[in-house]
Phi, psi and omega in degrees: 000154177304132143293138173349291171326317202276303181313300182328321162315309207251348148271354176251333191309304159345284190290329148317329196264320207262321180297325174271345149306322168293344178266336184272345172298278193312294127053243160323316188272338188270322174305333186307278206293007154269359160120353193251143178263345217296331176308278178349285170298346157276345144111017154276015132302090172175140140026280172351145146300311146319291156353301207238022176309138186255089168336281197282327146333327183223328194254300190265309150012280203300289163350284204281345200224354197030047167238161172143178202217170153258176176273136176299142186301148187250149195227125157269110202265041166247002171226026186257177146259158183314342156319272154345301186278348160285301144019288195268331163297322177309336195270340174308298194308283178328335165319291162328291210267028178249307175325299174329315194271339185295262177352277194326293177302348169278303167358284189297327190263358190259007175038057175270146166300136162318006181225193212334228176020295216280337198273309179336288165304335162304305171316300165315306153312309177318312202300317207266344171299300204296312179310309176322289185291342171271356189249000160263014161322116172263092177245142180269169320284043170255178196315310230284318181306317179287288184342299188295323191284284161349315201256008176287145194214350144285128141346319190267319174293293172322335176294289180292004188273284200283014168284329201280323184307324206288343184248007175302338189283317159278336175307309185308292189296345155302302144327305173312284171316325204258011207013062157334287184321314189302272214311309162286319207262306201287315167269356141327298184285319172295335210291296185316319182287337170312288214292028186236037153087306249258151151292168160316093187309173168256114165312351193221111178323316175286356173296321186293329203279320183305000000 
């Protein structure tokens, strides 16, 4: 038999591919209807899962560190306006928390248990809060950075936004390392998931078994 872990994986694993899909979806389809295809020709507007799967990122990542991304939408945000590019940075998150909130009302109306079926769905909602609120860290490259960029409007404030982007990738892992995640993201995400009513999923196949 599988270790615990390893079940844990391979039952959460589901809610990993379809949350970050819907946010690299949501993406893609609001740059679409602003004129930009590149998604589109890349065979990224879509569903699919595949598309936007990451080998180490989505598949061995999550397994080793219980973290991971998909691969980012590619957006030419040069035929967009500051407008626009929040917009479309805005649509992953908004994704998310719409999924959370869709999930929540069957929950609530399909009266499901806190155990199987119902924990799957707890679990899912937590997974999309918790995405939602970290991609809005305005840190590059998540959403939350571009969204600040979009509402920057000196020269002198752009300048310095993209001096800061070029070091954003460590700044980030540095947040990481330094528990961001602990300190900022996980009580932020528990706060929105309290107020939706809901009980605690159980995190682990073996929490269930007791």
């Amino acid at each position: 038999m599988l270790p615990y872990q390893a079940l844990t994986y391979l039952v959460t694993l589901p809610i990993f591919l379809v949350s970050l899909t819907i946010h690299e979806y949501a993406h893609a389809w609001v740059a679409y209807r602003f004129g930009d295809d590149t998604a589109k020709r890349m065979g990224r507007l879509t569903l699919n899962p595949l598309a936007h799967i990451s080998l180490f990122g989505t598949i061995i990542l999550p397994l080793l560190a219980h973290f991971g991304w998909a691969k980012p939408i590619p957006v030419d945000f040069s035929i967009l306006t500051k407008r626009q590019i929040f917009k479309v940075a805005a649509a992953g998150p908004a994704a998310n928390m719409l999924l959370a909130v869709i999930l929540t009302i069957a929950f609530h109306i399909f009266r499901l248990p806190p155990e199987g079926l119902g924990n799957f769905v707890l679990l899912a909602i937590l997974f999309n809060i918790i995405l939602a609120v970290f991609n809005l860290i305005p840190i590059p490259p998540l959403d939350g950075s571009k969204m600040v960029y979009a509402r920057l409007k000196s020269p002198e404030a752009i300048s310095t936004y993209n001096n800061f982007a070029r070091f954003g990738m460590l700044v980030l892992i540095g947040f990481l390392l330094f528990g961001g995640f602990q300190i900022i993201v996980l009580p932020v995400a528990a706060l929105f998931y309290t107020l939706l009513g809901l009980p605690l999923p159980s995190l682990t196949i073996k929490d269930q078994k007791r």
